[in-house]
C-alpha positions as CSV (number, residue, x, y, z in Angstrom):
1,X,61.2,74.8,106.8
2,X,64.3,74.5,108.3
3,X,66.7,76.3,110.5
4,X,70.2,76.8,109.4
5,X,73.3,77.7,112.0
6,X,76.4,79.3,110.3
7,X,79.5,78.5,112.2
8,X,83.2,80.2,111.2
9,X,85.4,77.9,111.0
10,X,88.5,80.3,110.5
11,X,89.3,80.3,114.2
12,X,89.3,77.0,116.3
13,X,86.6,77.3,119.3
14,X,86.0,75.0,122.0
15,X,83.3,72.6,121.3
16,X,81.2,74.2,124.6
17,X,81.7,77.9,123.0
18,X,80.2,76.7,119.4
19,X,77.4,75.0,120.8
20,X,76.8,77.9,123.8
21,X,76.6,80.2,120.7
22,X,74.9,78.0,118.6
23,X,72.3,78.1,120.8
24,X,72.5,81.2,121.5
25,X,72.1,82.3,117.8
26,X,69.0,79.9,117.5
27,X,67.3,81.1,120.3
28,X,67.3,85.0,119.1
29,X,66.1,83.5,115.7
30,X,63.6,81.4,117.3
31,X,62.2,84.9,119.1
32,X,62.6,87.2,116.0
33,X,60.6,84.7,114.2
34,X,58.1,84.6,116.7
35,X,57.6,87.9,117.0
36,X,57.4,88.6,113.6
37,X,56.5,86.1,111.6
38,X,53.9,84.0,113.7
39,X,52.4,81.9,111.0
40,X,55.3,80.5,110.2
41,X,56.8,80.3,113.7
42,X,53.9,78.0,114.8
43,X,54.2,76.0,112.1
44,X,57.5,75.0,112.8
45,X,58.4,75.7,116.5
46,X,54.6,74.5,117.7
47,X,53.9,71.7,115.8
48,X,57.8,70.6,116.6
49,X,59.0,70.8,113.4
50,X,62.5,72.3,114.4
51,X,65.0,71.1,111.9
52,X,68.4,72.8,112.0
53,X,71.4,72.5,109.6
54,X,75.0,73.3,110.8
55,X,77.1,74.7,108.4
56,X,80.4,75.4,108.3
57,X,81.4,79.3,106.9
58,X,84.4,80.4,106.2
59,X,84.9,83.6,108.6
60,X,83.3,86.4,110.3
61,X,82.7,88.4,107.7
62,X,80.6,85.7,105.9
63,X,78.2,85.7,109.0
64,X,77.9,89.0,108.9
65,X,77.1,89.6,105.3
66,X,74.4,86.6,106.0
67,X,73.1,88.6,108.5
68,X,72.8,91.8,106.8
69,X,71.1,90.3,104.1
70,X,68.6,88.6,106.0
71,X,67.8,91.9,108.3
72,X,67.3,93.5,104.7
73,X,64.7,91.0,103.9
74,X,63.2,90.7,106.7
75,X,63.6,86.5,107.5
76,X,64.4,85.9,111.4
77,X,67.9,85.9,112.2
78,X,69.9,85.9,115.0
79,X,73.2,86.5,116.1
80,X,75.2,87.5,119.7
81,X,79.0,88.8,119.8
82,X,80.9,86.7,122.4
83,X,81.2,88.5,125.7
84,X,85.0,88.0,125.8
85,X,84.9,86.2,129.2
86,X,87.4,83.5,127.6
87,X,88.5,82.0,124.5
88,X,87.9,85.3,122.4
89,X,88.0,89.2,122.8
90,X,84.8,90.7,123.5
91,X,82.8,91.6,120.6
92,X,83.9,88.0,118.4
93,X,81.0,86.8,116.3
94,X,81.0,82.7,116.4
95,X,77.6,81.7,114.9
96,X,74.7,83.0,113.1
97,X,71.4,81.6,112.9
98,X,68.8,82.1,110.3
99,X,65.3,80.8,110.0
100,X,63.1,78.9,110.1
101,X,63.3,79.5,106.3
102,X,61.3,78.2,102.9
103,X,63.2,76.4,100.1
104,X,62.9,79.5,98.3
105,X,64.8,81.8,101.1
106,X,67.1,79.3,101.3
107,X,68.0,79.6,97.6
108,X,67.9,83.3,97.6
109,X,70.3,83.5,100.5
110,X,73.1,81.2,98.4
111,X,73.2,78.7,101.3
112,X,74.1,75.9,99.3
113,X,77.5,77.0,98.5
114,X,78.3,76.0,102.3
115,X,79.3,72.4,103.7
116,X,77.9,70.8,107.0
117,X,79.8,71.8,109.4
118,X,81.8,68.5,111.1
């Protein structure tokens, strides 16, 4: 199982917003997948398994259609809109993280399509 962090990459950032939100993004993921899915939490986040993937999407609406779809089936997500202190207007989504997921979410979600974000 691994952990995979959508970052837009239609807007430059500063390196310290993408990673703030990064984590950000991974930490809500890490607590929806605790809270509801605690097999699989444990597995991954107790036994230190915690692999994550950057990859780079193409704009906001991608992470929000990501998003949506994984609220719909249920596989711990986790996204935060950017408070607007600097950089962006408040309200900006930056990053979403999904996961930890199987090979088989993975598919189904259509993550392949995106490159590692660099």
């Amino acid at each position: 199982m691994k952990q995979y962090i959508l970052v837009r990459t239609d807007k430059e950032f500063s390196r310290g917003k993408l990673m703030t939100h990064a984590a950000h993004a991974s930490n809500i993921a890490n607590e929806d997948c605790r809270q509801n899915h605690k097999e699989r939490w444990e597995d991954w986040f107790l036994n230190l398994k915690m692999t994550k993937i950057v990859l780079a999407v193409n704009n906001e609406e991608c992470l929000k259609k990501h998003h949506d779809l994984c609220v719909d089936l249920e596989i711990p997500v986790g996204m935060i809109p950017d408070a607007g202190y600097y950089e962006t207007e408040a309200g900006t989504l930056i990053c979403c993280a999904i996961g930890p997921i199987t090979d088989e979410e993975y598919k189904l979600l259509k993550l392949k399509k995106w490159k590692l974000f660099r």
